[in-house]
C-alpha positions as CSV (number, residue, x, y, z in Angstrom):
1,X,81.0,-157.9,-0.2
2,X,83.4,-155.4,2.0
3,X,84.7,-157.0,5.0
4,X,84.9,-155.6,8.2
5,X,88.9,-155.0,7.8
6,X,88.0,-153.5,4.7
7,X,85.2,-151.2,5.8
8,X,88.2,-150.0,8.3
9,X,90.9,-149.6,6.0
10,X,88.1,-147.5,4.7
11,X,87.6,-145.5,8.0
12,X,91.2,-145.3,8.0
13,X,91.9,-143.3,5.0
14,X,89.1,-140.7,5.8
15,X,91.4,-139.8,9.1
16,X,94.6,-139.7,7.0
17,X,92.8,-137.3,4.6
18,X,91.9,-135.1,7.3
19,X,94.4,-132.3,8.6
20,X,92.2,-132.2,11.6
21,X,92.8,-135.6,12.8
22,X,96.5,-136.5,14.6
23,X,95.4,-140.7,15.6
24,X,93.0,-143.5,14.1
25,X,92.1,-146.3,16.2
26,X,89.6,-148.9,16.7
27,X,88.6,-151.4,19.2
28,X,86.2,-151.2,22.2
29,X,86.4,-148.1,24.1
30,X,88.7,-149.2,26.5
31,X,91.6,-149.5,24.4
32,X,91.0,-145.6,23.5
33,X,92.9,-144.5,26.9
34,X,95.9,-147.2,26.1
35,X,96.6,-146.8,22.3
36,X,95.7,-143.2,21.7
37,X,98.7,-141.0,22.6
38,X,98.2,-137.6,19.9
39,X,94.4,-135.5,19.5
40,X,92.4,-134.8,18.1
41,X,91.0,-138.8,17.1
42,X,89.1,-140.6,15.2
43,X,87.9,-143.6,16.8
44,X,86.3,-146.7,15.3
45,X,84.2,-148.8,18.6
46,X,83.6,-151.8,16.2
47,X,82.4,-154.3,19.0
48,X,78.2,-153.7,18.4
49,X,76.5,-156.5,16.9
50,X,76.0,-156.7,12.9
51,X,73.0,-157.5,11.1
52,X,72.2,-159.8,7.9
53,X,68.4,-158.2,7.1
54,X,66.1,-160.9,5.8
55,X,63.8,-160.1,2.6
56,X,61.7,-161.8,0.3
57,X,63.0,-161.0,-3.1
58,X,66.9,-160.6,-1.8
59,X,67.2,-163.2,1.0
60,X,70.3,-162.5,2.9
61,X,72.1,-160.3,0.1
62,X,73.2,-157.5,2.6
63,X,74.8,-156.8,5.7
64,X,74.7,-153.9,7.9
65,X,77.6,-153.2,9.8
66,X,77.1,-151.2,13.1
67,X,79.7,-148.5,14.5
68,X,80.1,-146.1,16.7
69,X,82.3,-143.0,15.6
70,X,84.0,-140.8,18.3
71,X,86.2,-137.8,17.9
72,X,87.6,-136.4,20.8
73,X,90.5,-133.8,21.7
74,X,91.9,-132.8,24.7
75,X,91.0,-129.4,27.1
76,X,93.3,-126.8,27.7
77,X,92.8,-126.8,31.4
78,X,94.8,-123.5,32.1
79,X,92.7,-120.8,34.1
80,X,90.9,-118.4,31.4
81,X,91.8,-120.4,28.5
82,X,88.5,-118.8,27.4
83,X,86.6,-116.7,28.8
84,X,83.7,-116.3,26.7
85,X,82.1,-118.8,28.9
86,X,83.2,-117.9,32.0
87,X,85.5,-116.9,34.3
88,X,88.1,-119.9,35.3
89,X,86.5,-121.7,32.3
90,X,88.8,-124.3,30.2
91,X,88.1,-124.4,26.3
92,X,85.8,-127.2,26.7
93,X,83.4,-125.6,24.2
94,X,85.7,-124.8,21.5
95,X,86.8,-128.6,21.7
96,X,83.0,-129.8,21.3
97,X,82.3,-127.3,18.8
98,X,85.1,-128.5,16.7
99,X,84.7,-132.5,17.3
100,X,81.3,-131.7,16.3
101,X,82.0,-130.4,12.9
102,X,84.9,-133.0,12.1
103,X,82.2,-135.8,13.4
104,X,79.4,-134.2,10.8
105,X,82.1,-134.0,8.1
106,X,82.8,-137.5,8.5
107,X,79.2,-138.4,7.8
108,X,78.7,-136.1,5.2
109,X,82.4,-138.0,3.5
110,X,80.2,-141.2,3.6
111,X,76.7,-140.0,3.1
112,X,78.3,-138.3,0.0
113,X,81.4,-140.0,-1.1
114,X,83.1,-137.2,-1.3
115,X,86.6,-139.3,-1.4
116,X,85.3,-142.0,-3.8
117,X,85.5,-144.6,-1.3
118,X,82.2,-145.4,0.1
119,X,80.2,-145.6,-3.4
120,X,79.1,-149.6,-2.5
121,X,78.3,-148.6,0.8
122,X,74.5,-146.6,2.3
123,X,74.3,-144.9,5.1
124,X,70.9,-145.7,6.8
125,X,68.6,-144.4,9.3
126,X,68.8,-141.3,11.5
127,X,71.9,-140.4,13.2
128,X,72.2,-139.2,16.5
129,X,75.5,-137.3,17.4
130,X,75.7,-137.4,21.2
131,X,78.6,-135.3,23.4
132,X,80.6,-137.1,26.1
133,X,82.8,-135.0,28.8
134,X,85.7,-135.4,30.6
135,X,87.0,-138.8,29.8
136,X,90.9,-139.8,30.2
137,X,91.9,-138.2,33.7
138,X,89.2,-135.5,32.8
139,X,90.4,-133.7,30.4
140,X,89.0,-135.1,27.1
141,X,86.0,-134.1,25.3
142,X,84.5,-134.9,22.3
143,X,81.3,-136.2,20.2
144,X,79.8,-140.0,19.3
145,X,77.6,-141.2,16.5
146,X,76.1,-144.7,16.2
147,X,75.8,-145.5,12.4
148,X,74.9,-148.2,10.5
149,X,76.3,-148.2,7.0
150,X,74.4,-151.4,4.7
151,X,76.5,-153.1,1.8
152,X,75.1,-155.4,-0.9
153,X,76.5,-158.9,-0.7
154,X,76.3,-159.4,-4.5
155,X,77.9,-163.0,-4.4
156,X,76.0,-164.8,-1.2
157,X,77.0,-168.1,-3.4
158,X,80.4,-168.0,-3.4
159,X,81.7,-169.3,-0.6
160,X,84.7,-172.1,0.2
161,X,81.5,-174.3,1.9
162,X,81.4,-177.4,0.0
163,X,79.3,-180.0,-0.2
């Protein structure tokens, strides 16, 4: 079975492989605005609730971990920074239109295991990718998915409980 540490070591090397991502954190969303100092992140809110699912034939032989990711980068508040969408508009859209696509690579990475590190691990249900705006003094932007990812517990037996 994959541990929780492990499932973010996992997490972990997914942001070092991508050029697009400058910190990796995790925690509960409050610790973003004191440990994240360099953008665009990759963040890891690993406080939800996990699940053991019950069946017939397996028992308690998986878990499913929950998570939200977030990837979020900072605007460039200057006056016309792009005008496209606006006069005296920031580049707010650029920075959800490119936390959206890092975000979607990220679950393709572990819907495909593309980096050979998620091949134990399924991706389950639908996934909704959801915006948030102006976070950390306002000037932060970026996109969240809840996922839950489900890993066989091939060895429910062996355990340092004894009798």
């Amino acid at each position: 079975m994959i541990t929780i540490n492990q499932m973010m070591n996992k997490f972990k090397f997914i942001s070092d492989s991508d050029p697009r991502i400058n910190a990796f954190g995790t925690g509960q969303r409050y610790d973003i605005l004191t440990d994240i100092k360099y953008y665009p992140y990759f963040w890891i809110v690993s406080d939800l609730a996990h699940d053991l699912p019950f069946s017939d034939v397996n028992k308690y032989r998986a878990v499913e971990y929950n998570f939200v990711l977030r990837i979020a980068d900072k605007n460039n508040n200057q006056i016309n920074a792009y005008q496209a969408v606006g006069l005296n508009s920031n580049n707010g859209q650029d920075v959800l239109s490119d936390c959206f696509t890092i975000i979607t690579d990220i679950i393709n990475c572990i819907s495909e295991d593309s980096l050979g590190t998620f091949s134990t691990i399924s991706l389950i249900d639908d996934i909704s990718v959801e915006p948030f705006y102006n976070e950390d003094s306002g000037d932060v932007n970026g996109f969240e998915a809840s996922i839950t990812l489900r890993v066989k517990n091939e060895n429910p037996c062996i355990s340092p409980i004894t009798a």
